[in-house]
RODO-2510 file (C-alpha; in nm, 4 decimals, decimal comma):
residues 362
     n   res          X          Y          Z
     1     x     0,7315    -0,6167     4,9445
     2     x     0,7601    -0,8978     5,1872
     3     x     0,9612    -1,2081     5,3104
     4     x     0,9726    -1,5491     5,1399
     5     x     1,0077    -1,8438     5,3498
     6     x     1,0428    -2,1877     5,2059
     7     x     1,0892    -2,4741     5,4440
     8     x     1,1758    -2,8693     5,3782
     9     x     1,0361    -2,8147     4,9850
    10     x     1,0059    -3,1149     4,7887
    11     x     0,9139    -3,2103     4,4089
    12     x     0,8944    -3,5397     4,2768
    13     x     0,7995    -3,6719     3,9525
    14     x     0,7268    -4,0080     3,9742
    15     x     1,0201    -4,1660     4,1749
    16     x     1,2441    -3,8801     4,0263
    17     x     1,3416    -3,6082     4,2656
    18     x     1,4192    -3,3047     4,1220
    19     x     1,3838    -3,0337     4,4304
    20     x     1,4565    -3,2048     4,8126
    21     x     1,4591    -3,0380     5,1025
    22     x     1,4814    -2,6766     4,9886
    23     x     1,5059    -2,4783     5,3018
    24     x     1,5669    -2,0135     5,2426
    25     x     1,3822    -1,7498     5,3812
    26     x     1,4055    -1,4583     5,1626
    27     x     1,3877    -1,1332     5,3612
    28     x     1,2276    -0,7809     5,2734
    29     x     1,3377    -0,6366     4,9762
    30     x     1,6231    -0,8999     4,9063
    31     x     1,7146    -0,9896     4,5545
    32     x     1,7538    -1,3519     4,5462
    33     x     1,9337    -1,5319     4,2390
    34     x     1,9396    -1,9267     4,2010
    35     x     2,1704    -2,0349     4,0230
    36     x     2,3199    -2,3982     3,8719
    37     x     2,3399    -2,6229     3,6056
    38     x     2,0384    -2,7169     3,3774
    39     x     1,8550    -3,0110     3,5618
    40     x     1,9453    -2,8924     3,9470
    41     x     1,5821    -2,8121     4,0082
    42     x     1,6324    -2,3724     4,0343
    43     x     1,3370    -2,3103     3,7599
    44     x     1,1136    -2,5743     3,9423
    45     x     1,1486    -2,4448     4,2169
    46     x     1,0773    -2,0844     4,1512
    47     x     0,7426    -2,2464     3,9762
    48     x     0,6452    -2,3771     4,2906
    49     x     0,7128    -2,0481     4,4443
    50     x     0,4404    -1,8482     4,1647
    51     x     0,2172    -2,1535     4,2152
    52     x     0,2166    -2,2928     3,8558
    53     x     0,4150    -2,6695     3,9353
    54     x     0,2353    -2,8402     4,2538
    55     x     0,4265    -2,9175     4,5720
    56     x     0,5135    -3,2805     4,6441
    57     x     0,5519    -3,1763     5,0267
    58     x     0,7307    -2,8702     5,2192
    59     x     0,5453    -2,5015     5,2775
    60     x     0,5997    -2,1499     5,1025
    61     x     0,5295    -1,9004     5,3011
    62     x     0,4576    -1,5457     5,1683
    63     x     0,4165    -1,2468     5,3485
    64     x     0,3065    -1,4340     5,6721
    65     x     0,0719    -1,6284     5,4459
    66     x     0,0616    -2,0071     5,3869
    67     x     0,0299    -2,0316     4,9906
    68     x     0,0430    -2,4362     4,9099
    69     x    -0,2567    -2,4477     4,8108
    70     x    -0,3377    -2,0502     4,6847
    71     x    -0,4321    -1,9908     4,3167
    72     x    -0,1465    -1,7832     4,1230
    73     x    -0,3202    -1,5006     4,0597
    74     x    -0,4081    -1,4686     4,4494
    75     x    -0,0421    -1,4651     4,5942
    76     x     0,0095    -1,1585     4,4916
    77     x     0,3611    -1,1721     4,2799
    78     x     0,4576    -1,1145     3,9321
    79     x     0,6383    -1,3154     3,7005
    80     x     0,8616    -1,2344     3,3903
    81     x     0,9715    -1,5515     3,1918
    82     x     1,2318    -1,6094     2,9307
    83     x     0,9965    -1,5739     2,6147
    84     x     0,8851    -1,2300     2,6269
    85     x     0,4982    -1,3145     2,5872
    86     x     0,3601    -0,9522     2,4452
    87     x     0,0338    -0,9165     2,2787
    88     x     0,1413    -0,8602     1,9093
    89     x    -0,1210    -0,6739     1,7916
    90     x    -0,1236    -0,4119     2,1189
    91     x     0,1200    -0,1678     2,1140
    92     x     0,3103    -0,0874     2,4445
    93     x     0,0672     0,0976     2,6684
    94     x    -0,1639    -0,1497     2,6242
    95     x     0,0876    -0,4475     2,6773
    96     x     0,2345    -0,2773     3,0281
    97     x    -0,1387    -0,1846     3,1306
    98     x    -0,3089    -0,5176     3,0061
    99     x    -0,2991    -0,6652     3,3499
   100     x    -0,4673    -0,3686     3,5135
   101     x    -0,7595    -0,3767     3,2639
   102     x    -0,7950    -0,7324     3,3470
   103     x    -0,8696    -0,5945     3,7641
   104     x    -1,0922    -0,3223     3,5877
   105     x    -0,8766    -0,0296     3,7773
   106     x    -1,0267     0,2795     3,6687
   107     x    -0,8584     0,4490     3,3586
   108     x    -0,6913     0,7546     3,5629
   109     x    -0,5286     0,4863     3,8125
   110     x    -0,4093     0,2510     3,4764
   111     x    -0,2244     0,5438     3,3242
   112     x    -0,0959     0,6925     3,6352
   113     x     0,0483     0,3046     3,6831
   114     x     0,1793     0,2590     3,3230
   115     x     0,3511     0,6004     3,2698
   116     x     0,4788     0,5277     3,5967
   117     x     0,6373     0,1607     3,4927
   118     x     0,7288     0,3773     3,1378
   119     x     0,9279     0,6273     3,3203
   120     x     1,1117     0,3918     3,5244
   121     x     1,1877     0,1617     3,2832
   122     x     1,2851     0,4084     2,9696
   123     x     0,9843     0,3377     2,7845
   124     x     0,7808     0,6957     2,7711
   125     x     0,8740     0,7604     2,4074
   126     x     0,8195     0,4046     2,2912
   127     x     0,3958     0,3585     2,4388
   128     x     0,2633     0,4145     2,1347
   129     x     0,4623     0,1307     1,9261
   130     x     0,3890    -0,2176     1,8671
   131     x     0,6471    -0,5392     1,9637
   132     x     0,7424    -0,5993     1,6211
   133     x     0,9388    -0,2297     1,6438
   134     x     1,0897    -0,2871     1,9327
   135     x     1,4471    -0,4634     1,9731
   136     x     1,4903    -0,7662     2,1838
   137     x     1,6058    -0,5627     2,4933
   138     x     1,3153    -0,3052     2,4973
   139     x     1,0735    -0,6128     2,4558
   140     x     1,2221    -0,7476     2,7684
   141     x     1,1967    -0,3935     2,9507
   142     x     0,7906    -0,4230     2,8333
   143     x     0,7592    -0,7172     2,9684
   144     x     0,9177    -0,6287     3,3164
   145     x     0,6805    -0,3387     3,2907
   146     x     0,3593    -0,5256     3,2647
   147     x     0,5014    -0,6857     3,6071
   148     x     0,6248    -0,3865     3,7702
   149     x     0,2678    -0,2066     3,7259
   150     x     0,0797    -0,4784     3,9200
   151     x     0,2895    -0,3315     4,2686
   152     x     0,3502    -0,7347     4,3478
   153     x     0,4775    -0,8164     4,7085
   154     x     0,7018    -1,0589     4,5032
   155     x     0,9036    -1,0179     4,1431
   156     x     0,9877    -1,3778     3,9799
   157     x     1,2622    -1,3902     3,6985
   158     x     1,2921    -1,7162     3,5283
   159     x     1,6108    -1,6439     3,3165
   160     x     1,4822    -1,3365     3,1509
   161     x     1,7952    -1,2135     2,9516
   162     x     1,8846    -1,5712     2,8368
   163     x     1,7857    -1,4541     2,4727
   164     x     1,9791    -1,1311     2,4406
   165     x     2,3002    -1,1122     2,3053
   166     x     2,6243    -1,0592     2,5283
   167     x     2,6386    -0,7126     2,5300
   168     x     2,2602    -0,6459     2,5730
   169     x     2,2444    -0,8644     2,8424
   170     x     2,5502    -0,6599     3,0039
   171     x     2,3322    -0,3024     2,9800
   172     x     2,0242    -0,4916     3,0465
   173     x     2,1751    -0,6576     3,3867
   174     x     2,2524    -0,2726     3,5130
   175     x     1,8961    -0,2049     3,4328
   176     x     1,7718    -0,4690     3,6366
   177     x     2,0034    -0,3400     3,9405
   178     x     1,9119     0,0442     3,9020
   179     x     1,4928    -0,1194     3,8923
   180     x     1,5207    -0,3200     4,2266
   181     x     1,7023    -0,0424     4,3578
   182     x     1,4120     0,2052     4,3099
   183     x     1,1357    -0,0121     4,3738
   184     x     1,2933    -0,2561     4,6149
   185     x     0,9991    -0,5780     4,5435
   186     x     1,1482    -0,8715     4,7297
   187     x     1,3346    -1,0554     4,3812
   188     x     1,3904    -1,4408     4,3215
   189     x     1,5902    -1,4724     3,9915
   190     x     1,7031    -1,7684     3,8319
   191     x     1,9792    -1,8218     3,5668
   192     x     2,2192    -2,0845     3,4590
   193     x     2,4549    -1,7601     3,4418
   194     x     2,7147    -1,7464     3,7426
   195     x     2,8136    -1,4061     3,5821
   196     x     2,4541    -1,2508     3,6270
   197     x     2,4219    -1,4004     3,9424
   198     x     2,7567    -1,2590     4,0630
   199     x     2,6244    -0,9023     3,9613
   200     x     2,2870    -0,8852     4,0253
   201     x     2,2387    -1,1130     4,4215
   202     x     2,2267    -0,9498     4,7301
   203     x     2,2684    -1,3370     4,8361
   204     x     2,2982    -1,5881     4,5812
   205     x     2,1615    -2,0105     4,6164
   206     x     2,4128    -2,2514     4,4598
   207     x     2,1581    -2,5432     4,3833
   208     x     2,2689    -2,9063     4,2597
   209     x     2,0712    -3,2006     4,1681
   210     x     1,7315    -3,0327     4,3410
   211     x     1,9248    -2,9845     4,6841
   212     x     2,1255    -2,6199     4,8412
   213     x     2,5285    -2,6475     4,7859
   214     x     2,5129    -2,2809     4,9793
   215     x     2,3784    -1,9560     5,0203
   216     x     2,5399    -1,7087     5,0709
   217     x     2,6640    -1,3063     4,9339
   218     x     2,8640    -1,2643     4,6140
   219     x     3,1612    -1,2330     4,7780
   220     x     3,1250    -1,5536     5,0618
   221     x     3,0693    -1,7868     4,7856
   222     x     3,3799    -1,6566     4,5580
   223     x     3,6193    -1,6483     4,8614
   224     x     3,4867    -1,9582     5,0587
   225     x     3,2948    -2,1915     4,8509
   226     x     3,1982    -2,4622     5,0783
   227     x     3,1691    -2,7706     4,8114
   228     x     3,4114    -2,8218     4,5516
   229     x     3,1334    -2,7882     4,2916
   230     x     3,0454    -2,4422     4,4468
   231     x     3,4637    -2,3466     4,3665
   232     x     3,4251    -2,4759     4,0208
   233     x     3,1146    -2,3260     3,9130
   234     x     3,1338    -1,9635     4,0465
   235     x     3,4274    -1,7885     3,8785
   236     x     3,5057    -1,7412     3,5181
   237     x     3,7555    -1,9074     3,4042
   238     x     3,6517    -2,1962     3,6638
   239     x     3,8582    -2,2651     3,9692
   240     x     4,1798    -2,4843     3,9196
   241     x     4,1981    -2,8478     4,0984
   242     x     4,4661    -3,0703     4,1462
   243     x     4,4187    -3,4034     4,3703
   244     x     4,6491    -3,6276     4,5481
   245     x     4,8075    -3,7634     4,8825
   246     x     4,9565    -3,5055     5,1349
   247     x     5,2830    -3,6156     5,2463
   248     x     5,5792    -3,5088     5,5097
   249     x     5,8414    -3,2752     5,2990
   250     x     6,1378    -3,1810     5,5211
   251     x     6,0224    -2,9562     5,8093
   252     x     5,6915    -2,8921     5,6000
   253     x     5,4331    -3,1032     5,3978
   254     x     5,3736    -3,1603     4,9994
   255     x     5,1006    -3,3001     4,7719
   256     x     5,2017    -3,6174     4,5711
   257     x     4,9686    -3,5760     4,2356
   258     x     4,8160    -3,8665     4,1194
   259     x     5,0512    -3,8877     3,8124
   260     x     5,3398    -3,8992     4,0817
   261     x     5,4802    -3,5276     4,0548
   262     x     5,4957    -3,3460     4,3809
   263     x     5,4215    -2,9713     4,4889
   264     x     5,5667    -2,7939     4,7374
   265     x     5,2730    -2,6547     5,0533
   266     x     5,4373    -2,4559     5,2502
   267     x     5,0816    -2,4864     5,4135
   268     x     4,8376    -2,7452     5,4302
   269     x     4,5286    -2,7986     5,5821
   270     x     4,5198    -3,1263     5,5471
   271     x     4,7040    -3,4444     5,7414
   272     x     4,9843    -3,5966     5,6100
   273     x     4,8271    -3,8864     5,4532
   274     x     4,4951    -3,7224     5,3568
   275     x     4,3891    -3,7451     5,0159
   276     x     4,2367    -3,3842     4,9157
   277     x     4,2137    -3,1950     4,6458
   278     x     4,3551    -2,8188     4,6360
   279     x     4,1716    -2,5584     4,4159
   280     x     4,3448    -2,2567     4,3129
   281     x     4,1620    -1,9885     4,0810
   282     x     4,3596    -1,8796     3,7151
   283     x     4,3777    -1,4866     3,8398
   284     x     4,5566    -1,5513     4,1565
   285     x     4,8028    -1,7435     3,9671
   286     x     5,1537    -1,5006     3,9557
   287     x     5,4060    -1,4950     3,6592
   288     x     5,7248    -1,5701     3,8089
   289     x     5,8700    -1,3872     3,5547
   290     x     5,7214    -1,0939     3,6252
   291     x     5,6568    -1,1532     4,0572
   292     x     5,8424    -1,2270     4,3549
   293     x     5,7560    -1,5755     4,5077
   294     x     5,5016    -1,4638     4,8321
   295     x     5,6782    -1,5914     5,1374
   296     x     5,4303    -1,8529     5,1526
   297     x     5,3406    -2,0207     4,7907
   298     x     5,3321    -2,2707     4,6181
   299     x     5,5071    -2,3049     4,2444
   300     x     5,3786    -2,4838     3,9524
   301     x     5,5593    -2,5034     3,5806
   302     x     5,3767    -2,5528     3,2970
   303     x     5,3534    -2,5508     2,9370
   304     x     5,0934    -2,2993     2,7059
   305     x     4,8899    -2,5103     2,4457
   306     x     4,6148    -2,2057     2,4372
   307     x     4,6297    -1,8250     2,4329
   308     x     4,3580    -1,6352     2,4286
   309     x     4,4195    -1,2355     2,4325
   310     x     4,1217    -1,0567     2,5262
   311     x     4,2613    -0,7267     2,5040
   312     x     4,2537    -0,6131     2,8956
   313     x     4,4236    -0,9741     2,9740
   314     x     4,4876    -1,3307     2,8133
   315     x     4,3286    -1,6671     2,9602
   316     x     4,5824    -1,9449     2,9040
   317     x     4,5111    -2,3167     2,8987
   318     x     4,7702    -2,4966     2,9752
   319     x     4,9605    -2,8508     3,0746
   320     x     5,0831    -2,9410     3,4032
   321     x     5,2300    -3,2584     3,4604
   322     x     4,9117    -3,3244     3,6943
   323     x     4,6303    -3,2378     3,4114
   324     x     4,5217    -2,9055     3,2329
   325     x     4,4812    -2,5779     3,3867
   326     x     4,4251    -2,2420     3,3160
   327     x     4,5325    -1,9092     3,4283
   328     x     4,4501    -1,5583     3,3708
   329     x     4,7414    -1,2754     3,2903
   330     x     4,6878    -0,9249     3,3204
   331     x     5,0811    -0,8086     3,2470
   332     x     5,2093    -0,7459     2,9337
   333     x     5,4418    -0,9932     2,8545
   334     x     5,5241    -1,2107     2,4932
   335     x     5,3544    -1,5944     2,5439
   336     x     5,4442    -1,8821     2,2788
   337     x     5,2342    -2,1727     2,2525
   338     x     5,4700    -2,4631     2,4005
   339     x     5,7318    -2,2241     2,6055
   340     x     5,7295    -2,3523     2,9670
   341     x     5,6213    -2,0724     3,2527
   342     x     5,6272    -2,1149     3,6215
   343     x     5,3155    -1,9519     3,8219
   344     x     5,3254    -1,8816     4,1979
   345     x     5,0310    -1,9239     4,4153
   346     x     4,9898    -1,8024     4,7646
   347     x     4,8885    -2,0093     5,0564
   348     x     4,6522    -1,8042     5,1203
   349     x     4,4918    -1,8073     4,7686
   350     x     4,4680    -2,2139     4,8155
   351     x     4,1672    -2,3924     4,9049
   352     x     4,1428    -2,7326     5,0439
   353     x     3,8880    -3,0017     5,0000
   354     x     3,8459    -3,3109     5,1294
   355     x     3,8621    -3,5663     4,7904
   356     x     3,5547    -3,8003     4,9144
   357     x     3,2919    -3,5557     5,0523
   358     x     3,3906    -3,2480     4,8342
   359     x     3,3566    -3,0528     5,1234
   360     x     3,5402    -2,7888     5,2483
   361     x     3,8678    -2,7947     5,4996
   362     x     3,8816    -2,5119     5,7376
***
């Protein structure tokens, strides 16, 4: 176990920056996730972290100990990929313990370790079998094994469940909690996968074309994203926008849309005459049908053009006069593709972002 610290880290190939300015210190025992689209720099970065991509400029810091210019295997941390990399031909002891052979440990200390890594991981009554009888989630739990026996100061996930299917990646992300929470190794995990990272961070790093949008617990960057892109990309269905000019409204203010409709804000953050956009997520939006209108809300009316049941609640897509949105319905209630519904939002439920920086209005 030990802290991470990564100051001013840069990558550059060529003239192309992909990683600028990273700056996180990852304390003792934290589980780390970075997360973003493909291309914002997250897997690079974790690379430069295990030592296998070279540093442009900036410092890692691991356990007290400058590691720029430290060999892999000498920085004392243990990496589990996306492929699942076992040794066909060895069956599962032998894949878990492969890396202890390799430090010629004595055979009482290997088994001790691997039965160890077994037990922890489910594994004891499959040691004896080879990959090609294992399923695609047990291969993974070998593979975390083989890192888990090594006792690394630092565990390194580069998208390891990105090849299971949806279900197996559900059991296999509890796994992965219940592990770090019985041998608490100081985690960095990357995945494209806001869900994962949502379930799995003690704090989670928002990256975007190689630079921090923020860092922050599960629950910080759900309820105050700082950037527009950090609103749209953590939540599932994605966050709701609608842009346009605030203007005066009677004793109160309202936002004229770009298409030249106008809502209702009963509160604003903004100036009259600020152009901002206001975000609004699909499961805080309220059937009026089925709600009283909050005190403070605003009310939109729209028209269905896509229902979705999934059983425990139906996602919606549809048309406001300002552009497509969706919302998410937990009530029971009979929804026709092209019957107009109104939704209430409260004020408090809005969030406000200024239109040219994407930043965030407090």
């Amino acid at each position: 176990m030990a802290e991470v610290k990564i100051t001013k880290l840069t990558k550059k190939f060529g003239n192309t920056v992909v990683v600028q300015d990273f700056d996180l210190t990852i304390k003792n025992s934290e589980f780390v996730v970075f997360v973003g689209p493909s291309g914002c720099g997250k897997s690079t970065t974790l690379r430069m972290v295990a030592g296998l991509e070279e540093i442009t400029s900036g410092d890692i810091v691991i356990d007290g100990k400058l590691v720029n210019n430290v060999h892999p295997k000498s920085r004392d941390i243990a990496m589990v990929f996306q492929s699942y990399a076992l040794y066909p031909h060895m069956n599962v002891f032998d894949n878990i313990s492969f890396g202890l052979r390799a430090q010629k440990l004595g055979k009482p200390e290997i088994e001790k370790r691997t039965n160890e890594a077994a037990a922890i991981l489910g594994l004891e009554e499959l040691l004896a079998r080879r990959p090609g009888e294992l399923s695609g989630g047990q291969k993974q739990r070998v593979a975390m094994g083989r890192a888990i026996v090594r006792k690394p100061k630092v565990f390194l996930f580069d998208e390891p469940l990105s090849n299971l299917d949806a279900k197996l990646r559900h059991k296999m992300r509890a796994e992965m909690k219940l592990l770090h929470q019985q041998v608490q190794t100081t985690t960095i995990y990357v995945t494209h996968d806001q869900v994962e990272a949502m379930t799995l961070a003690d704090r989670i790093v928002i990256m975007c074309n190689g630079r921090i949008e923020q860092v922050g617990t599960p629950d910080e960057v759900y309820k105050t994203p700082k950037t527009q892109f950090v609103a749209g990309f953590i939540g599932s269905p994605a966050m709701n926008f609608v842009t346009g000019i605030v203007e005066a409204a009677g004793r109160g203010t309202a936002l004229k849309t770009d298409d030249g409709s106008v809502i209702a804000m009963p509160k604003c953050l903004a100036k009259v005459g600020k152009r901002v956009t206001v975000g609004f997520r699909p499961e805080h939006m309220q059937l009026a049908s089925t709600t009283t209108k909050p005190k403070s809300a605003i009310s939109v009316s729209v028209t269905p053009s896509v229902i979705e049941p999934m059983g425990h609640e139906t996602i919606v897509t549809c048309n406001a006069p300002f552009g497509e949105i969706t919302s998410r319905i937990t009530e029971e209630v009979k929804l026709r593709v092209g019957r107009e519904l109104q939704f209430h939002v409260a004020s408090d439920k809005l969030h406000f972002f200024d239109d040219k920086t994407g930043k965030r209005m407090e």
